[in-house]
Every structure is written in structure tokens, then in C-alpha cells.
LOZA-568989 format. One line per 8 residues: number of its first residue (from 1); their letters; for each residue x, y, z of N, C-alpha, C. Coordinates in pm, 1 decimal. Atoms other than C-alpha are relative to their C-alpha. Layout:
REM LOZA-568989
NUM> a> X/Y/Z/X/Y/Z/X/Y/Z | ...
REM end
This chain:
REM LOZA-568989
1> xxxxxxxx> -90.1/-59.2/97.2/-847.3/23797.8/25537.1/143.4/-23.5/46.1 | -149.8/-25.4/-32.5/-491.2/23772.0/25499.6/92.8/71.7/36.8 | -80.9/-96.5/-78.5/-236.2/23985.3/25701.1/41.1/70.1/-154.7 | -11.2/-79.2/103.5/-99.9/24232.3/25404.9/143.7/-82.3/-43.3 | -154.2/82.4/-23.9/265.5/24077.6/25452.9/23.5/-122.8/-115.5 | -16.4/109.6/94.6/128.5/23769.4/25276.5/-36.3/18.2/-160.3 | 32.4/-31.1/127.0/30.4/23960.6/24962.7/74.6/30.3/-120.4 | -85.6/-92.1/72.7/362.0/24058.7/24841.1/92.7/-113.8/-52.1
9> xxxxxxxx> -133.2/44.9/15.7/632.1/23865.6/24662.2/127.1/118.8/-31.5 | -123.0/-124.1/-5.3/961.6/24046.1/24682.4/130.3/-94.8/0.4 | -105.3/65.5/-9.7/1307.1/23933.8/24602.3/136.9/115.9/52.5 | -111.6/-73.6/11.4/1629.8/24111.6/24680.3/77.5/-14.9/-99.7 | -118.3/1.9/126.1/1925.6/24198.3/24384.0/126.2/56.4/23.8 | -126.6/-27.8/-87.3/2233.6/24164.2/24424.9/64.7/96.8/-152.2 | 6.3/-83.1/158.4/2210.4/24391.2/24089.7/-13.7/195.3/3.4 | 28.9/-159.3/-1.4/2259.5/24773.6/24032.2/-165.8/24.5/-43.9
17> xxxxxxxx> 111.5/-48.6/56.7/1926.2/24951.3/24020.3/-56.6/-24.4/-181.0 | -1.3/-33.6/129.6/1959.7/25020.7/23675.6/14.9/-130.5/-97.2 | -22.5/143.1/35.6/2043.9/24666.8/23556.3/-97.0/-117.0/51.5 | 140.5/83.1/-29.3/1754.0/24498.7/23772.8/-73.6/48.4/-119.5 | 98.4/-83.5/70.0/1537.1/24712.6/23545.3/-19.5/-45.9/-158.9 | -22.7/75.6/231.4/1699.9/24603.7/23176.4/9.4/-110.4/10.0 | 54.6/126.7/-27.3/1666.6/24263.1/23338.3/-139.4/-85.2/15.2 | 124.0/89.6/-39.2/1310.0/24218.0/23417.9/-76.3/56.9/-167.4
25> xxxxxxxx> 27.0/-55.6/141.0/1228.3/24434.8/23090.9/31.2/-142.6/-96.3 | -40.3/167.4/98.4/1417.9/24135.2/22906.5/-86.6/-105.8/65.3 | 4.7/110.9/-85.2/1242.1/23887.9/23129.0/-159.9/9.5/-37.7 | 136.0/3.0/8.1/888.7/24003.5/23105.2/-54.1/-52.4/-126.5 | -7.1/75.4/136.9/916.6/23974.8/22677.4/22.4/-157.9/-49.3 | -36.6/114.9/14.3/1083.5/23639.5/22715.1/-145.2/-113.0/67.7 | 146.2/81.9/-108.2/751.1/23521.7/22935.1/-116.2/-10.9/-114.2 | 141.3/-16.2/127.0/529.0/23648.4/22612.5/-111.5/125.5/94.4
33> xxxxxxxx> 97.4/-115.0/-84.8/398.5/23965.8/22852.5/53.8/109.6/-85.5 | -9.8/-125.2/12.0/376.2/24284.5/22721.6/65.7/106.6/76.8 | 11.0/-132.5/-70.8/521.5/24599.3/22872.2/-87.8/113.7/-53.5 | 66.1/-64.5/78.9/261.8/24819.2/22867.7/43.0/190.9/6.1 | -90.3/-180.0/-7.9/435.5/25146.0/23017.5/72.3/-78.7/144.1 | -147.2/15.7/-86.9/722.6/25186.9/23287.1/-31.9/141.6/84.6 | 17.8/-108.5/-48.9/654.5/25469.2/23538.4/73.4/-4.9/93.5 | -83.1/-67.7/-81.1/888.4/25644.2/23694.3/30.6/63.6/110.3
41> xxxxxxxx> 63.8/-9.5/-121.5/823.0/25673.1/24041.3/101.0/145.3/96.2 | -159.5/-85.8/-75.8/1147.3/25849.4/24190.8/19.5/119.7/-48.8 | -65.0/-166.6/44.0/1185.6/26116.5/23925.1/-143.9/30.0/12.2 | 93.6/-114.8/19.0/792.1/26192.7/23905.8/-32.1/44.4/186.6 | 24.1/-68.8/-162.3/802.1/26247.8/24264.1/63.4/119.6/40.2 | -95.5/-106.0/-22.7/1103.9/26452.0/24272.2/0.3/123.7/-111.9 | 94.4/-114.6/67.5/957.1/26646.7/23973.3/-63.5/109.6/21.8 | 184.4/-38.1/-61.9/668.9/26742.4/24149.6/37.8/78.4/135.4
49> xxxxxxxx> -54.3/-66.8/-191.9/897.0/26871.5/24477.5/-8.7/-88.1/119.4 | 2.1/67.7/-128.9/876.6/26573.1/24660.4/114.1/-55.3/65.0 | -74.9/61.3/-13.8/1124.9/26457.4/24874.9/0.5/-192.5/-15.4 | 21.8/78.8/23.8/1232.7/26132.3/24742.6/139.1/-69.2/-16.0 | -180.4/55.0/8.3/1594.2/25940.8/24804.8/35.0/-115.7/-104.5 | -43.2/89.8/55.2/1563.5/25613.6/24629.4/-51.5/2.0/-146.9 | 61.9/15.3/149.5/1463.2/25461.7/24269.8/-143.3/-98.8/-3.8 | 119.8/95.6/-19.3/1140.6/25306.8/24220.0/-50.2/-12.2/-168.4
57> xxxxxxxx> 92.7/-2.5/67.0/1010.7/25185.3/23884.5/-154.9/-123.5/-6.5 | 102.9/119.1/-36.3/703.4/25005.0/23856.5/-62.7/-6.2/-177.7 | 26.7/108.8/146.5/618.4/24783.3/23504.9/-129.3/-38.2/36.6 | 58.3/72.3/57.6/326.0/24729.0/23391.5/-36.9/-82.5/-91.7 | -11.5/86.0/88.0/284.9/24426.3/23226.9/-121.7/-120.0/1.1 | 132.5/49.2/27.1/20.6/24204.6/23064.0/15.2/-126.6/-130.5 | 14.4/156.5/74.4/-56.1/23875.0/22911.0/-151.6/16.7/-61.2 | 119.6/-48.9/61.1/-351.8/23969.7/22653.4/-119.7/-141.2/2.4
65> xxxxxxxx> 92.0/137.0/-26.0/-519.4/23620.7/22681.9/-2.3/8.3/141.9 | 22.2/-3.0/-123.6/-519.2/23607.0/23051.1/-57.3/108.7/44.0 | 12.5/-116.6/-39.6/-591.6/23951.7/23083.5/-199.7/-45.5/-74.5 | 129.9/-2.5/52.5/-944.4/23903.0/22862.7/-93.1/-132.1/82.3 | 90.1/69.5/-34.3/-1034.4/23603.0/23056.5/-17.3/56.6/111.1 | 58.9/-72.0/-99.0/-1023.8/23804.5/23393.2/-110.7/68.9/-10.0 | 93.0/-78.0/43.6/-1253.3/24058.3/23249.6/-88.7/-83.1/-65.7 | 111.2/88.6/107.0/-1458.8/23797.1/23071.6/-76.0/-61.9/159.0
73> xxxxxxxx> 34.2/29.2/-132.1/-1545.8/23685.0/23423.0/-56.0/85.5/80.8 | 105.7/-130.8/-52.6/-1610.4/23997.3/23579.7/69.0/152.9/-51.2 | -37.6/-120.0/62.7/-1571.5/24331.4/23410.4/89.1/101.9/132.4 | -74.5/-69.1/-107.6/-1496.4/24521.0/23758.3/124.3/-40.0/4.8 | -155.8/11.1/-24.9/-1148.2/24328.4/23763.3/77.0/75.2/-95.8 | -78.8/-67.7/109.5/-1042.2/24561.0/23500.5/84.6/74.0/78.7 | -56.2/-67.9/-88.3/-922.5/24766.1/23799.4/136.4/-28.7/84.1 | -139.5/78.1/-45.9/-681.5/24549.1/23917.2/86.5/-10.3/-146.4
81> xxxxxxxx> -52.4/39.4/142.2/-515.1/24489.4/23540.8/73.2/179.2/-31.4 | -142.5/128.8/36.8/-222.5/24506.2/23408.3/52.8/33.2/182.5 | -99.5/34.5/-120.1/-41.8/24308.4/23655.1/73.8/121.1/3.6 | -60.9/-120.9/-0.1/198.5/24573.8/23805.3/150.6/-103.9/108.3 | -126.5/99.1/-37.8/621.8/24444.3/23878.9/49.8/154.1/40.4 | -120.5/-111.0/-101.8/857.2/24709.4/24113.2/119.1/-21.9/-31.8 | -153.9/61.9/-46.0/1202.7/24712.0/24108.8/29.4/176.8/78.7 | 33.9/-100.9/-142.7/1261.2/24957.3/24407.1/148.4/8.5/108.1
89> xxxxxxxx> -87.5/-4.5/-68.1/1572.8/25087.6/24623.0/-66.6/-23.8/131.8 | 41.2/-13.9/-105.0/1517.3/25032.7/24950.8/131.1/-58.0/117.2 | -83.8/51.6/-100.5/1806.5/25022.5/25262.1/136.1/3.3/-68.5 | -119.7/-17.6/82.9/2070.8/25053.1/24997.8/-18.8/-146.3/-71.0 | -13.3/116.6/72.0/1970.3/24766.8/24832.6/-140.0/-1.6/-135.5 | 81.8/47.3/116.9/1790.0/24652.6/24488.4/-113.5/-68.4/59.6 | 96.0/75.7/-22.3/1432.4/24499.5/24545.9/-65.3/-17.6/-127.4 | 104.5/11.1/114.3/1210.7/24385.1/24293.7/-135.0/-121.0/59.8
97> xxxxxxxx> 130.8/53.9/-122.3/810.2/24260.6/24418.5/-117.3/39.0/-102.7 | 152.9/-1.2/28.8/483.7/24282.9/24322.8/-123.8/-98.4/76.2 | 48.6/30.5/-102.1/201.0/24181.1/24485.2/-102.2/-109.8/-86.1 | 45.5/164.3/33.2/43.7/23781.4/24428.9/-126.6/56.4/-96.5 | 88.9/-12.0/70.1/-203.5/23806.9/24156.0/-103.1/-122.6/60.4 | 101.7/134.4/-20.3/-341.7/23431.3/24314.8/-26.4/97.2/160.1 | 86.0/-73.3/-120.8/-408.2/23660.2/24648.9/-85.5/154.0/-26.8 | 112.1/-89.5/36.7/-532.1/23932.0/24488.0/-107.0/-27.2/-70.0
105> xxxxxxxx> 127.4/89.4/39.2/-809.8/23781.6/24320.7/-81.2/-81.2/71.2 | 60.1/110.0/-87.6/-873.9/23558.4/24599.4/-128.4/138.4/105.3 | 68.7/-92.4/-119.7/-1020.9/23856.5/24809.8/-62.9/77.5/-78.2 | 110.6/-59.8/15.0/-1202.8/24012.9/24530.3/-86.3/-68.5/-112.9 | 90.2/83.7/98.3/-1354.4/23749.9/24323.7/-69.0/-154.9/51.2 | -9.3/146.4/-43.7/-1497.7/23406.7/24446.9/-16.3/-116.9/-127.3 | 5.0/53.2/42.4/-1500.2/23294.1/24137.8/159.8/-136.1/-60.6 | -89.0/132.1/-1.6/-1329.9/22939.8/24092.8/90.5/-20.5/-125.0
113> xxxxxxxx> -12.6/12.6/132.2/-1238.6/22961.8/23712.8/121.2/110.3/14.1 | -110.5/-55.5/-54.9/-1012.6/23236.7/23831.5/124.8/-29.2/25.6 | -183.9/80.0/-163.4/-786.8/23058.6/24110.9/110.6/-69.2/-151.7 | -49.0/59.9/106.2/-641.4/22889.6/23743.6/74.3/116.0/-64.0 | -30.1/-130.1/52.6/-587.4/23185.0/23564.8/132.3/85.1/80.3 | -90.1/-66.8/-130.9/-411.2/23353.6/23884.1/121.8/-102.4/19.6 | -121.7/97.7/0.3/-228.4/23078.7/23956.7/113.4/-11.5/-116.6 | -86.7/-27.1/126.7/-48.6/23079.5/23589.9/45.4/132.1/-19.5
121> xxxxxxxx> -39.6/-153.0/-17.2/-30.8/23464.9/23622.2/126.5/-14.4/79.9 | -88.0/-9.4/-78.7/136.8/23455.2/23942.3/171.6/-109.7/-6.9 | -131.4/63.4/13.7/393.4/23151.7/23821.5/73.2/93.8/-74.7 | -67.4/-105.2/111.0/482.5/23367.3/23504.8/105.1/120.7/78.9 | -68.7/-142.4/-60.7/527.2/23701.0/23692.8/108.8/-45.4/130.3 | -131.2/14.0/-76.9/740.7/23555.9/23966.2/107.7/-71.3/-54.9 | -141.7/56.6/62.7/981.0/23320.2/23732.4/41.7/166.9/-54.2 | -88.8/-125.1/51.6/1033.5/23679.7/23579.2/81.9/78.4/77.9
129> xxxxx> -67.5/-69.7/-85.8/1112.8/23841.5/23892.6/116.7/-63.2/4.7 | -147.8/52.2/-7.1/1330.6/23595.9/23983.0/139.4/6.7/-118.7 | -90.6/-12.6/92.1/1506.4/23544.0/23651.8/79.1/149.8/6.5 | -51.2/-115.1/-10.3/1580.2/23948.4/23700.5/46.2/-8.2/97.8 | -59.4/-49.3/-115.4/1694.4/23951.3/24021.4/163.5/-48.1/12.6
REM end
């Protein structure tokens, strides 16, 4: 298995929080992905009484053809679905990441018909990151 390290893409932004966010939002639509919700990581923490300093949202987002051939393959990958995109304070700085759809699949599917699928996932979702960052 792969160290965890290699599972993640992550960019830095040289972008206010708040402006990464209405960037990858624009970015994900322009790809032909869905947003399917936006959860609010920072305030439902600090809601709830938790201590919590930075901003974190995390996008879920989904490509309805790609998404049906995962599950057409094996129903259990429903669990992994919708892809999931961060944009995240961290150090005083903007991040935005999510974690490789072509390595996550690799470790719970061996199926080959996949690695294709993933692979086009994972181009999509990282030109978006980037384009936002």
C-alpha cells in the first residue's frame, strides 16, 4: 500500500478563503460536475462547541455518467461517491485538495475498467482545483 501522503492532491492559494471557494464552485460547473452540497466544516464545528480556528469547506461534486459506471462495476463503491474537493485554511494560508480518485480506487477495487474511469475523474477534479487556486 501506499504511504497516505501519496493519496492527496493539494494546491496552495494565493486567494482569500472566501474567493478560493466562488472559484472552484465556478470551476467545478465549467468541468460539467455537479455540486451536490457544500458543507461547512468550520461553522458546524464551532456550532456544536468545538474549538475550531480556521475555514474548511468541503464540495461535493459529481459527474453523473462516471459516477453510474463506478457503481455499475461494483455497487459497494457507492461509499466512496461523490468525489469530495476542500478548500481549507491551514498556517494562514488558502489550501484547496482532495484526495486522488485514481488512488482511491486502486486500493479498493482491482477492477481494470476502473483505472480509466479514475484516471478521467482525477484529470477533471484536479484541472478544477488548479483552475481555482
Amino acid at each position: 500500500m501506499q504511504p497516505a501522503t501519496d493519496m492527496y492532491y493539494t494546491v496552495k492559494s494565493g486567494k482569500p478563503f472566501d474567493q478560493a471557494v466562488t472559484d472552484l464552485d465556478a470551476a467545478v460547473r465549467r468541468h460539467q460536475f455537479g455540486v451536490l452540497h457544500v458543507h461547512d466544516i468550520g461553522a458546524t464545528l464551532r456550532s456544536k462547541g468545538q474549538p475550531f480556528e480556521g475555514e474548511c469547506k468541503v464540495f461535493e461534486v459529481c459527474n453523473p455518467r462516471q459516477a453510474a459506471k463506478v457503481i455499475g462495476s461494483d455497487l459497494r463503491l457507492n461509499m466512496v461517491l461523490p468525489c469530495r474537493i476542500s478548500v481549507y485554511t491551514e498556517a494562514g494560508e488558502t489550501r484547496i485538495g482532495m484526495i486522488e480518485p485514481e488512488r482511491m480506487l486502486g486500493v479498493l477495487s482491482d477492477d481494470p475498467a476502473l483505472d480509466a474511469i479514475a484516471r478521467g475523474v482525477g484529470e477533471s477534479t484536479r484541472r478544477m482545483i488548479d483552475e481555482a487556486k
